[in-house]
C-alpha positions in Angstrom: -197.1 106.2 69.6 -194.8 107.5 72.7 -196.1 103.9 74.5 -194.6 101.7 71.5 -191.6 103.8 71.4 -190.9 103.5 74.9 -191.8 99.3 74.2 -188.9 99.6 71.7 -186.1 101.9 72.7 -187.0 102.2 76.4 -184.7 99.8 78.1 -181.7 100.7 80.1 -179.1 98.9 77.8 -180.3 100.7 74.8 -178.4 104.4 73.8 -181.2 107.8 73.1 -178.2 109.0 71.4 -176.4 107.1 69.3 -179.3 104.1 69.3 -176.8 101.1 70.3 -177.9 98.4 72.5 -175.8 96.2 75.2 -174.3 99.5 77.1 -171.9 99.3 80.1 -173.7 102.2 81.3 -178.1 102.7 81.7 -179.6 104.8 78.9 -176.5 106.5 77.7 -173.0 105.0 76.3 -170.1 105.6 77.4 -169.3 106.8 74.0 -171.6 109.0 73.7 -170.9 110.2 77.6 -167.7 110.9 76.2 -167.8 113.1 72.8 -170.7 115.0 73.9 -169.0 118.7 74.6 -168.9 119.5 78.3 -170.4 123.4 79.3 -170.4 123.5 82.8 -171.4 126.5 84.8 -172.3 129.6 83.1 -171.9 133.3 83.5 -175.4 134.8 84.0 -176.5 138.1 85.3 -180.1 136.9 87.8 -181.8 138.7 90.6 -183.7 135.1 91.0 -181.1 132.2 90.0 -178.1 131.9 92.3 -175.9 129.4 90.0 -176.7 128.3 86.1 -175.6 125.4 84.6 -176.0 123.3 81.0 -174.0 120.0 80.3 -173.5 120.6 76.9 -174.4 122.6 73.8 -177.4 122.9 71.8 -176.2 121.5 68.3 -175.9 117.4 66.7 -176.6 115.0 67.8 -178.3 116.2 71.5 -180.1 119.1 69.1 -182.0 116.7 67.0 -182.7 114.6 70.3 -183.9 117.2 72.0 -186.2 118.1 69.5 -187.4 114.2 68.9 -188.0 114.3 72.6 -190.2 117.6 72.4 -192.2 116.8 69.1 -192.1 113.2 68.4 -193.3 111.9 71.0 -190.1 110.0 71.6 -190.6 110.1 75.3 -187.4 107.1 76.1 -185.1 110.1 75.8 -186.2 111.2 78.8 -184.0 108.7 80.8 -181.0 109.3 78.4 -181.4 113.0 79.4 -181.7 112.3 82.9 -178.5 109.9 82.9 -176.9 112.7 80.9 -177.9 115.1 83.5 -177.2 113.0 86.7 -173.3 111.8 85.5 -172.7 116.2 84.9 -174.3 116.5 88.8 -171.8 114.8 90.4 -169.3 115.7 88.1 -170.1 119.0 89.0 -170.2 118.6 93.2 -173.7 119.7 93.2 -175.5 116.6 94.7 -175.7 118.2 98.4 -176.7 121.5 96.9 -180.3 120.7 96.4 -183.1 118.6 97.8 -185.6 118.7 94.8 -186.3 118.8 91.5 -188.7 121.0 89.4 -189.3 121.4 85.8 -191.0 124.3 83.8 -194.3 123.8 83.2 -196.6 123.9 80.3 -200.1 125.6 79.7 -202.6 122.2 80.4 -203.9 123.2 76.5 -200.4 123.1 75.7 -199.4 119.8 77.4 -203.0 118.1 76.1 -202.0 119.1 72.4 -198.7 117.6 73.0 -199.7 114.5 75.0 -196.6 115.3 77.7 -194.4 117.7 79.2 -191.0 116.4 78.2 -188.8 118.7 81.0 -191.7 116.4 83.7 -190.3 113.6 82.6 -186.8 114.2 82.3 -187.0 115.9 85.8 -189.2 112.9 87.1 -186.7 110.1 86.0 -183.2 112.1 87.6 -185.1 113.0 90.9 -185.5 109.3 91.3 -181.8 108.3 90.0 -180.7 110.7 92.7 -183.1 110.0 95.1 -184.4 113.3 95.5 -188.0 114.7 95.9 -189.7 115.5 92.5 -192.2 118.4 92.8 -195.0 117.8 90.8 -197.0 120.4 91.8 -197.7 123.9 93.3 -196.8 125.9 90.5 -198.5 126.4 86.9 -197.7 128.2 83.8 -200.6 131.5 84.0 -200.5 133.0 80.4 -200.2 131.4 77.0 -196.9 132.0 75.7 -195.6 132.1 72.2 -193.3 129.4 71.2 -189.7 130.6 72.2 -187.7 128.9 69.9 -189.5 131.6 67.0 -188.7 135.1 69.2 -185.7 137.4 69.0 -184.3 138.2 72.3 -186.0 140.7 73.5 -189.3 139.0 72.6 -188.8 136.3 74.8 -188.3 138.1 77.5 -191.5 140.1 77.0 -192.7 136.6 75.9 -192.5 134.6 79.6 -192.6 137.7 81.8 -195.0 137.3 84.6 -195.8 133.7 82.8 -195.6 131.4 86.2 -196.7 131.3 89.7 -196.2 128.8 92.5 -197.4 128.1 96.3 -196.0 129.2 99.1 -196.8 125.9 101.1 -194.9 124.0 98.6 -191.6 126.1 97.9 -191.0 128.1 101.4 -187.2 127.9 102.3 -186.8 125.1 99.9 -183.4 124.5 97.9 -184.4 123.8 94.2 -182.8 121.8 90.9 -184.6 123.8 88.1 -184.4 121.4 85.0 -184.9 122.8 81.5 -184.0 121.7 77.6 -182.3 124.0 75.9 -181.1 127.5 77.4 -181.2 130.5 75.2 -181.8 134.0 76.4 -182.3 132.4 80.3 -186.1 133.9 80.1 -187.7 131.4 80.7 -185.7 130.1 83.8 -185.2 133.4 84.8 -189.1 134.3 85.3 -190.0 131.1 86.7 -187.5 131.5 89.2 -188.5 134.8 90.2 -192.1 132.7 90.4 -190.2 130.4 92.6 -188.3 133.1 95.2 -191.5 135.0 95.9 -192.9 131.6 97.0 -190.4 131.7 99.1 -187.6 129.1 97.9 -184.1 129.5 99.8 -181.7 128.6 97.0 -182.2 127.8 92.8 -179.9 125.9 90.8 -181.2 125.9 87.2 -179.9 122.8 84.9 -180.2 122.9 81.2 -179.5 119.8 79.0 -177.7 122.1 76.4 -177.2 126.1 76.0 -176.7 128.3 72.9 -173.4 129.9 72.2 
């Protein structure tokens, strides 16, 4: 299904968002550029995170894609999100900040049931618009978690604790672009990281596509 979807709506002149075709711009419209509410960085307490960020919030029409991209297969978003993501970057000064890009993972039963890990391939397609290095491995997801989207607050922070690992070899004094969907609680990002600093990584900048208010 993802395949035929990606035949259809997968082009660079056709909008995730809005679903026009003949765009000025690849994968996003200018339009839709434009009316989507701008966050920018965020105010958040981290032992592990040194600067948080989400382009825009979590409600319309980037909701609804956001959730087509995670349970309907509709993997083309992925480069709409990664457009999305690469315009706030430079927007934002942060270009020189970082020299790779990681994603959260999945558990592999997880990923298999789903077919894909939609943060892989959003993080995949904006390492190579910004011609950065896209880690794709080195780190793993150790526990089965509960869907987050379900807990309270304080259960998804018991949810993900101690939830990820990741190699020394691969992260050591690296400066990292964390890419995530939707930021909530920051649990998730939050634990991962500390996954990432004890591997040894130098500096994490953690991206969201949207945020909760």
């Amino acid at each position: 299904m993802n395949e035929l979807l990606d035949l259809l709506y997968g082009d660079e002149n056709f909008c995730g968002l809005c679903e026009t075709r003949e765009l000025e711009t690849k994968y996003i419209c200018k339009k839709c550029l434009k009316k989507t509410k701008y966050l920018g960085k965020i105010n958040f307490d981290s032992k592990y995170i040194d600067a948080l960020y989400a382009r825009t919030v979590y409600e319309g029409d980037i909701r609804y894609a956001i959730l087509k991209l995670k349970y309907q297969k509709a993997t083309y978003l992925s480069k709409t999100f990664a457009k999305l993501l690469e315009d706030f970057i430079y927007r934002e000064n942060l270009i020189d900040r970082f020299d790779s890009v990681v994603y959260i993972p999945m558990r592999e039963k997880a990923k298999a049931k789903r077919g894909y890990n939609q943060m892989q391939l959003v993080s995949k397609n904006l390492a190579k618009n910004l011609n950065k290095e896209f880690i794709d491995c080195g780190f793993s997801k150790t526990k089965d978690t509960k869907d987050q989207i379900k807990l309270s607050a304080a259960e998804r922070i018991k949810n993900v604790k101690n939830a990820f690992s990741a190699d020394f070899e691969i992260f050591n004094s690296k400066n990292i672009l964390l890419i995530d969907d939707t930021i909530t609680t920051g649990a998730t990002v939050e634990n991962f990281s500390k996954a990432l600093k004890n591997a040894g990584t130098n500096y994490i900048i953690v991206l969201g596509i949207a945020a909760t208010l």
